[in-house]
N, C-alpha and C positions, 0 to 999 in steps of 0.2 A: 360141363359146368351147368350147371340151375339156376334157375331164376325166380324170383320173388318178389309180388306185388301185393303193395300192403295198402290194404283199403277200408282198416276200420277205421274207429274217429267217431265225434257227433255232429263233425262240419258247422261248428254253432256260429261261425266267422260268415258265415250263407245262409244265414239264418233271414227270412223263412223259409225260402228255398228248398230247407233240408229238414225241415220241419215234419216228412213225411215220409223223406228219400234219403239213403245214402246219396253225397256228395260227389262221389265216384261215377253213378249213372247219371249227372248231369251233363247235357250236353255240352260237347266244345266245338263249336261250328257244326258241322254235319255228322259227330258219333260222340258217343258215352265216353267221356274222358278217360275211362281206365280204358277205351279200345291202346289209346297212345303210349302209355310205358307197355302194353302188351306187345304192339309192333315194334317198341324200341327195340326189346329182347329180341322177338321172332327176326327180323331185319338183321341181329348178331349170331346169330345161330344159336340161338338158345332157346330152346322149343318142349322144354319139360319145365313147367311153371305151376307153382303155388300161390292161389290166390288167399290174404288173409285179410279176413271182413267181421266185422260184428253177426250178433245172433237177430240182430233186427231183421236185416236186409239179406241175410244169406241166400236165401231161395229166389229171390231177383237177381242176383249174379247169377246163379246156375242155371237162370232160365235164359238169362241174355248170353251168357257166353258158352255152354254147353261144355263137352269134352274139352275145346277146343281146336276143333277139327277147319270151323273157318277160317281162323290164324294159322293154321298146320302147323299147330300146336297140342302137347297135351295137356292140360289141365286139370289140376284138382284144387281141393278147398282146404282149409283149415277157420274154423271160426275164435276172434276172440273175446271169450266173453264178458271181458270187461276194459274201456278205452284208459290199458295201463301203461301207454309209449309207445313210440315204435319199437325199442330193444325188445317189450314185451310180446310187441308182434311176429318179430325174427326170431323170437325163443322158439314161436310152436314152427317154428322151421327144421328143429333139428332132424326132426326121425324121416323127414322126406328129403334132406339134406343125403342123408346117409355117408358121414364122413365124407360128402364131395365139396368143390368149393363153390361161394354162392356172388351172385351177385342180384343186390335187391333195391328195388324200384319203389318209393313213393305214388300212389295211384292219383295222384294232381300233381303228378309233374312232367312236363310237355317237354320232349327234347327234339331239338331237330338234329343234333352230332349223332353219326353213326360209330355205334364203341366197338364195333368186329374185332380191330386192331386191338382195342385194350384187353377185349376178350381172351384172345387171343395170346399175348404176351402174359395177362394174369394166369392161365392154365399154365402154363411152362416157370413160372415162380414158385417156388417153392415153399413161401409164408409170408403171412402178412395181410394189408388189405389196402384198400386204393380207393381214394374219393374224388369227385368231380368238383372244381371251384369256377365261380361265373362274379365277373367284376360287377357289380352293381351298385345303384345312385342311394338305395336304402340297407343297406345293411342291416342297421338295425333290428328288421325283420327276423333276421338266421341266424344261426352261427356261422362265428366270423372266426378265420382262418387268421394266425398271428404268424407269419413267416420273419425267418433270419438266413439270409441269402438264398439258398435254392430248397429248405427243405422244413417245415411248419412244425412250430414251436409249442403251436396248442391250437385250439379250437374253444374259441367264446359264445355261448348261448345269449344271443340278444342284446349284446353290450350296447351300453348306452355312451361309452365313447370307444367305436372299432376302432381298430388300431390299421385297418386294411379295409378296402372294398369288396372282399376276397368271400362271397359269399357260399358257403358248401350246400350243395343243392341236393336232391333228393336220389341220391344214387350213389349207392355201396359195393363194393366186391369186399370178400373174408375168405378167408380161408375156414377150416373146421375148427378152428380154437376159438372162433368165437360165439359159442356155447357155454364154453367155459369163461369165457369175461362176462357175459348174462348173469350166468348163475349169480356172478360174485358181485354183480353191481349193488349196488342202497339205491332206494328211491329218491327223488329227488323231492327238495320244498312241497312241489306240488303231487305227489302223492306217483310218480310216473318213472318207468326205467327209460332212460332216456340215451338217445344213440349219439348223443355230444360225450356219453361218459365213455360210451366203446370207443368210438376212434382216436378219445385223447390215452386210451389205454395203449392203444394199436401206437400213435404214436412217443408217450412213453418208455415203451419199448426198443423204440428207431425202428417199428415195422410199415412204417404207411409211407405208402405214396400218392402221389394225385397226378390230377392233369388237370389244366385252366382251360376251359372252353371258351371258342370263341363265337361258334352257333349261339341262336336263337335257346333261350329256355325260362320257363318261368314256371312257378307251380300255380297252381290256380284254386285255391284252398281261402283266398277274399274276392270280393265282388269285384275288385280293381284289377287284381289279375287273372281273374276269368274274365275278363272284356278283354286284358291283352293276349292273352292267348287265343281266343277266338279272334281277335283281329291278325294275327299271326298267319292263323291256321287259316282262315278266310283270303285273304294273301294268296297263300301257297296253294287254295284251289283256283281261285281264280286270275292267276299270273299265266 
């Protein structure tokens, strides 16, 4: 299984911050926030990773993270060249996919749950895809997760009245058909292929499953939760 960290964006929410820099190379306590979805994989056993970043900042990722050889990891790039979604970012995923299945990581989002097990069990299914959900105070913020008994009935971008706490956090597994859902998505309002329309495809279908965490996670993509994550992470080194 592969792994994938998507790290373009114009981080304008960090703004000035990012005014210069990708959002990704900003610090989260003591390392560059994308070191953290990097170790999430590396930590699962998934050590063949594509990083996808704008054409701004490309050659500062390659300079800080190299091969990958300090994660014992491999690493390569993909750039994209224009901030069209994250679907749009998992598109240039395919050809390094190579019909295998993926699991992909948001580059500001801090997890402290070890997913070996989900890894693991997602290699031995046979289709489908599988998301992460984290009960949180603002919902608002995400897409919101609309369940009916044990198995979710859709997924809401941003609703301004959730129907759940059930926030879906920045963390994907698919299988290889979802290339072919890319392909066929519309852009959305805002001009973007957007990964709320993959998974309600996924579940559409009856192909998705989840798991609700109950670890520590938070993305860090506003100035409010890059302090809780660094307070987090500050914690955990010094506990």
């Amino acid at each position: 299984m592969k792994g994938v960290v998507l790290a373009g964006g114009l981080g304008t929410r960090l703004r000035p911050a990012t005014k210069v820099t990708n959002k990704h190379l900003l610090p989260v306590y003591d390392k560059p926030m994308i070191f953290y979805p990097i170790e999430t994989l590396v930590k699962a056993g998934v050590k063949d990773i594509l990083i996808v970043t704008g054409p701004e900042h490309g050659g500062h990722f390659l300079h800080l993270l190299g091969s990958g050889k300090e994660f014992g990891a491999k690493i390569t790039y993909e750039l994209q060249e224009e901030p069209a979604g994250i679907a749009d970012g998992l598109r240039l995923a395919e050809r390094f996919a190579d019909n295998d299945k993926l699991v992909a990581i948001l580059g500001d989002n801090i997890f402290e749950t070890d997913i070996t097990e989900d890894i693991k069990d997602f290699e031995k299914s046979t289709f489908g895809a599988k998301i992460f959900l984290k009960e949180v105070d603002n919902p608002q913020r995400f897409g919101v997760a609309e369940m009916n008994d044990s198995s979710i009935t859709k997924i809401i971008e941003k609703p301004t009245d959730p129907k759940t706490k059930y926030a879906v956090t920045g963390m994907y597994m698919y299988d290889s058909t979802v290339f072919n859902v890319i392909r066929n998505l519309k852009p959305s309002a805002r001009g973007q292929l957007e990964i709320t329309d993959v998974n309600n495809h996924y579940i559409s279908d009856g192909k998705m499953t989840f798991r609700i965490l109950n670890d520590f996670w938070s993305d860090a993509g506003t100035h409010e939760s890059l302090f809780k994550a660094t307070e987090f992470i500050r914690g955990l080194r010094l506990a």
